[in-house]
C-alpha positions as MATLAB code, in Angstrom:
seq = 'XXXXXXXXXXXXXXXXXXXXXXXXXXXXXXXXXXXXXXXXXXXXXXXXXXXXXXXXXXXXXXXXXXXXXXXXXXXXXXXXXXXXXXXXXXXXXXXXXXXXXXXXXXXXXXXXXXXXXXXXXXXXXXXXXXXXXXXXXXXXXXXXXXXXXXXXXXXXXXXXXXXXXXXXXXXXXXXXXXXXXXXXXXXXXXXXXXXXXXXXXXXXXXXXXXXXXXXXXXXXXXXXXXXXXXXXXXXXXXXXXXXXXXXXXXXXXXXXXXXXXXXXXXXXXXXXXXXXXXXXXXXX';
ca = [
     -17.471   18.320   -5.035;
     -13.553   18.499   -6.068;
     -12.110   15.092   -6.904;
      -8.364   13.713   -8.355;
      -9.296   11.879  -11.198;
      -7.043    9.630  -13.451;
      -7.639   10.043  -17.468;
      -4.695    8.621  -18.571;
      -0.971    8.444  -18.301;
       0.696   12.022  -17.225;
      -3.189   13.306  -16.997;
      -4.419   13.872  -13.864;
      -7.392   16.383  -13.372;
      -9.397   18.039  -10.537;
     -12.398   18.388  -11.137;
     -16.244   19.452  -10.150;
     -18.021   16.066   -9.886;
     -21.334   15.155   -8.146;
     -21.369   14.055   -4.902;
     -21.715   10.299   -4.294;
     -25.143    8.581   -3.799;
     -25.235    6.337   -0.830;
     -26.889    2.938   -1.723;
     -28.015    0.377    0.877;
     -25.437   -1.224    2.523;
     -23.233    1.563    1.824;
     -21.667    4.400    4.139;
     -21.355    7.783    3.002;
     -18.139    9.399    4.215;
     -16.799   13.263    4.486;
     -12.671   12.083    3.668;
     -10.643   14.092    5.944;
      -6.826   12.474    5.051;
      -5.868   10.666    1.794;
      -2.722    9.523    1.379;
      -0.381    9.925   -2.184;
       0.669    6.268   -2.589;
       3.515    5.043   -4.970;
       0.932    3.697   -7.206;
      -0.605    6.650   -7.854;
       2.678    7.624   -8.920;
       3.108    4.564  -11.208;
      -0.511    5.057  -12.593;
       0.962    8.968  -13.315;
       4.056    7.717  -14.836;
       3.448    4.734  -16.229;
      -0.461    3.842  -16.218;
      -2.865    2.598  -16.801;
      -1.946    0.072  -14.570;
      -4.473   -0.717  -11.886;
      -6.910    1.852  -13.594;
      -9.004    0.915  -16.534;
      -8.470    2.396  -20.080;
     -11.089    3.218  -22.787;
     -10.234    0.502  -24.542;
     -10.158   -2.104  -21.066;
     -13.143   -1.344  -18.678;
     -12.555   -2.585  -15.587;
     -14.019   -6.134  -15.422;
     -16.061   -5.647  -11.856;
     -17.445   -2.232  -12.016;
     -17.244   -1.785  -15.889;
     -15.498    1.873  -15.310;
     -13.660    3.732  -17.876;
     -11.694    6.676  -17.482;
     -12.009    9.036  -15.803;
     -11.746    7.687  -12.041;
     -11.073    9.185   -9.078;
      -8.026    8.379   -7.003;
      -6.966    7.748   -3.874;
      -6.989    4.301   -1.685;
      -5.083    5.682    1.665;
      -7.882    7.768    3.432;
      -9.466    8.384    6.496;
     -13.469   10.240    7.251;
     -15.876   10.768    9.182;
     -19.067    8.617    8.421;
     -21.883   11.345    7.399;
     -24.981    9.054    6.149;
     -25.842    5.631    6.455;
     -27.545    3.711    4.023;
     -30.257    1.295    4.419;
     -29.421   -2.245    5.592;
     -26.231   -0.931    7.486;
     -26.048   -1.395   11.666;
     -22.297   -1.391   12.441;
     -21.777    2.356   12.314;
     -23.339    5.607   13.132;
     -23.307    9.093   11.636;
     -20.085   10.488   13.139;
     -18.083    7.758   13.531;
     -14.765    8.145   12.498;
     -13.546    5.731   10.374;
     -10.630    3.998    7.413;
     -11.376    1.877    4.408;
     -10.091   -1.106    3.117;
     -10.502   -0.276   -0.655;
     -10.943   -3.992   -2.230;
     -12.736   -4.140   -5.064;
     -13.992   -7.687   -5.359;
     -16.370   -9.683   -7.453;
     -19.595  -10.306   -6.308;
     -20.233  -13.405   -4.162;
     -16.575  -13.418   -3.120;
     -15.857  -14.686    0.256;
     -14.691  -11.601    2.359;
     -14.088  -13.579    5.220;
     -10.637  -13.196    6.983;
      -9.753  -16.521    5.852;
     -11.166  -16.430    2.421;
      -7.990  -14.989    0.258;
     -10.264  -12.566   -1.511;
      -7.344  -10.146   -2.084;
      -6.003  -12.985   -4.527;
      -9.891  -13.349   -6.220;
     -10.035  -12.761   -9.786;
     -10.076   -9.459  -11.531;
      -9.848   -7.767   -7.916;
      -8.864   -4.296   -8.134;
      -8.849   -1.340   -5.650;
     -11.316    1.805   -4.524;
      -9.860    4.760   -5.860;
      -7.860    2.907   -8.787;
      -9.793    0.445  -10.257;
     -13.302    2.542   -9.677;
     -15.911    3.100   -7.259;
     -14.558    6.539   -6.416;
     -11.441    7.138   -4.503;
     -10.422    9.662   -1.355;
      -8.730   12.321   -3.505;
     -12.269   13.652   -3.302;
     -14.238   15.263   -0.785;
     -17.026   12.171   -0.136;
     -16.921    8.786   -0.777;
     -19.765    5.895   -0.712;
     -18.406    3.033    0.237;
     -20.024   -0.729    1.190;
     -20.120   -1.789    4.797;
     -17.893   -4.189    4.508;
     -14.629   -2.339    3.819;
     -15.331    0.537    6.406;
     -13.436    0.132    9.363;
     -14.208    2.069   12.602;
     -11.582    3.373   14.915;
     -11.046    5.229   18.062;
     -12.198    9.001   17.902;
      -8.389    9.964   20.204;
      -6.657    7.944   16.804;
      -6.509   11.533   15.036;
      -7.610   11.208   11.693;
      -4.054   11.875    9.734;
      -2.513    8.926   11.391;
      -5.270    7.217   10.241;
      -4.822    7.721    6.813;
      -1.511    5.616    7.375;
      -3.241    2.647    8.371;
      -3.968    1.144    5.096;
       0.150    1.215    4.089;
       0.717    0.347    7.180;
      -0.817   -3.259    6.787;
       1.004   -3.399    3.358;
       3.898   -3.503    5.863;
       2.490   -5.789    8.058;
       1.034   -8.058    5.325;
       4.544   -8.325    3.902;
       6.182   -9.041    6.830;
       3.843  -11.675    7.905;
       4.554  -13.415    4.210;
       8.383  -13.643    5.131;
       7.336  -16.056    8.132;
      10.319  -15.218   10.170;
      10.631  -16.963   13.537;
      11.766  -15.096   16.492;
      14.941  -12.194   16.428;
      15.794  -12.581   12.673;
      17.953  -10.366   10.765;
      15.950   -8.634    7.454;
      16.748   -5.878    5.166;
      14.483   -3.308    3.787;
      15.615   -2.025    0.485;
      13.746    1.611   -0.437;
      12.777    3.697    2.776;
      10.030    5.603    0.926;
       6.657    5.243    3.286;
       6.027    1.679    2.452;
       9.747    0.492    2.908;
       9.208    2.833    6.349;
       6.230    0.964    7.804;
       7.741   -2.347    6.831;
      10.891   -1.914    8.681;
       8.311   -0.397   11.534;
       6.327   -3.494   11.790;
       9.890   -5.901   11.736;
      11.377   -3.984   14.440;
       8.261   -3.960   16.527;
       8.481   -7.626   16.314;
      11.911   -7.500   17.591;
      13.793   -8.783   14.417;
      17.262   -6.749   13.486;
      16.326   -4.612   10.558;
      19.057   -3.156    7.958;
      17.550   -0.480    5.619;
      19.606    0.500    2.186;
      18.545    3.563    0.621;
      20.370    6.146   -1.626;
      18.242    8.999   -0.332;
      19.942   11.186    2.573;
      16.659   12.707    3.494;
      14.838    9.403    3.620;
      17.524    8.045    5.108;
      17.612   10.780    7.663;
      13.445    9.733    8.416;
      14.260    6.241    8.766;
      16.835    7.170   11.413;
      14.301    9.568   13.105;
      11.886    7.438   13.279;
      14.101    4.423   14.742;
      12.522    1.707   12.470;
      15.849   -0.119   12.070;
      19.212   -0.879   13.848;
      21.794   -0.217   10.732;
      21.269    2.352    7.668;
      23.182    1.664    4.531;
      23.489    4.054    1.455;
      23.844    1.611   -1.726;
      25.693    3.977   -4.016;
      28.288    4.636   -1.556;
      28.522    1.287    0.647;
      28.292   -2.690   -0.916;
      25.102   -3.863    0.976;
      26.406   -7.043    0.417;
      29.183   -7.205    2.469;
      27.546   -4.835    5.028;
      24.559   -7.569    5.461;
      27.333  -10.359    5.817;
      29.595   -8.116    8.220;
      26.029   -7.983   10.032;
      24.898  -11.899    9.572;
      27.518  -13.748    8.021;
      25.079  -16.388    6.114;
      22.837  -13.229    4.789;
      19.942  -11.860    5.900;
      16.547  -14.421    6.783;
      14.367  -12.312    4.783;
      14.484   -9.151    2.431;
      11.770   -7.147    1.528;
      12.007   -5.135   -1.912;
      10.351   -1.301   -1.396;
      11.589    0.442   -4.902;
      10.415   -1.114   -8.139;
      13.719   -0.616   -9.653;
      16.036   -3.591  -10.395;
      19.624   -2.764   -8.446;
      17.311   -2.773   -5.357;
      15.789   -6.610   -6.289;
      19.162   -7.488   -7.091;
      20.261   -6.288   -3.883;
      17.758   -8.499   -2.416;
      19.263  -11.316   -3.826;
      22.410  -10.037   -2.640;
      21.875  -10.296    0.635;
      19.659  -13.327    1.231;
      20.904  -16.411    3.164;
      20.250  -20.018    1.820;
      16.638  -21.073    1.993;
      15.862  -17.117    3.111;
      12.688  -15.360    1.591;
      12.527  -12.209   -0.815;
       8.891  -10.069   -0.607;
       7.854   -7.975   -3.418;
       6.141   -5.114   -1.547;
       6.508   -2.942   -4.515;
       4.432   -2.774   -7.374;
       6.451   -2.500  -10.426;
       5.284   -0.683  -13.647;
       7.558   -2.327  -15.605;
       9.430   -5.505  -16.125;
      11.761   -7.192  -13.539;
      14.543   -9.175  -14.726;
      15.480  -12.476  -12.712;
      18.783  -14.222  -13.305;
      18.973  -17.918  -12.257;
      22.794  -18.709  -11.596;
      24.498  -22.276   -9.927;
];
């Protein structure tokens, strides 16, 4: 089969691979959507991040370049391996791609996205969706309904990136939060705030993403930050700042305009993941 696969910064290769085995407990899977996530991109320009080097296997499944990419998909299940009784040949399904040391609990309260040396499916090893089949463990296949079609699928795992950060801010009812970056991430964050009912600024120097935000009505104001000061925009909105800003870019002018905007005693959430160093400025 054809597969992405990372060998190291700027090298990124398709290529013939074998298909996957299916082990028990695992769930074979024909991938029908995979999502391009920013991290990809970061692993592109500026890997190895996530993914392992030669010289730095990765610590749970002792992979070393190259690995196959790809953490946003969607399939249809098309084997089942021994052990497994939750799904059935057919079923359409989306994967959580944890990779997780062994004897972690996986429970929803166990925190096992904070265990040590976790890493992802489709960065950190144990294939990825850029490929035509995946094998994947029970436990991070995820059925849904057969009417969800199967590219909207693909958008639920950044879609509870969104969610995930949002729920971190805590916000109680109708508060005011900016979204700074309105790539997909930034989009689905702003989504999941204004389906709460909370006011949601965006900032973005794009005019086409700007354009998709307003299309797709995630917020209520749309700011460009090379042309307007966010700052005073946010405080024209909310005159102590907004409760809660969420930081969508990896680059520093939009964490700074983070810090911009927040009120006394409001929260800033990293969604982003940066690929290189972020510079914070403690001032009286």
């Amino acid at each position: 089969m054809r597969a992405a696969r990372f060998y190291d910064r700027g090298d990124i290769r398709i290529d013939e691979i074998n298909e996957p085995i299916v082990k028990a407990g695992q769930v074979g899977i024909d991938v029908a959507w995979c999502g391009i996530c920013g991290t990809d991109l970061h692993e592109f320009l500026d890997g190895p991040i996530f993914c392992p080097s030669a010289e730095h296997p990765n610590p749970i499944t002792g992979e070393v370049p190259p690995v196959t990419l790809g953490h946003e998909m969607s399939g249809v299940v098309n084997f089942i391996g021994e052990g497994v009784s939750g799904l059935k040949v057919g079923d359409h399904v989306v994967v959580e791609p944890y990779i997780v040391p062994e004897g972690t609990d996986t429970s929803e309260t166990g925190h096992y996205n904070l265990s040590e040396g976790s890493n992802f499916i489709g960065l950190g090893g144990n294939g990825g969706g850029l490929a035509e089949k995946i094998s994947v463990d029970e436990r991070w296949v995820h059925k849904i309904p057969d009417n969800l079609p199967l590219d909207e699928a693909a958008l639920i795992e950044p879609l509870s990136v969104g969610y995930h950060g949002v729920e971190r801010a805590n916000l109680s009812e109708k508060s005011t939060v900016l979204v700074v970056g309105a790539g997909p991430i930034g989009l689905l964050t702003a989504a999941v705030a204004k389906a709460q009912g909370h006011t949601v600024i965006i900032s973005e120097p794009s005019g086409l993403r700007r354009k998709k935000a307003q299309e797709a009505q995630v917020a209520d104001y749309f700011f460009n930050p090379i042309e307007d000061d966010i700052q005073a925009k946010v405080h024209e909105i909310n005159e102590k700042g907004v409760d809660a800003a969420f930081e969508c870019t990896s680059v520093q002018p939009g964490f700074d305009a983070c810090l911009d905007a927040i009120r006394m005693g409001g929260t800033v959430v990293i969604v982003a993941i940066w690929g290189k160093p972020l510079v914070l400025i403690w001032q009286n």
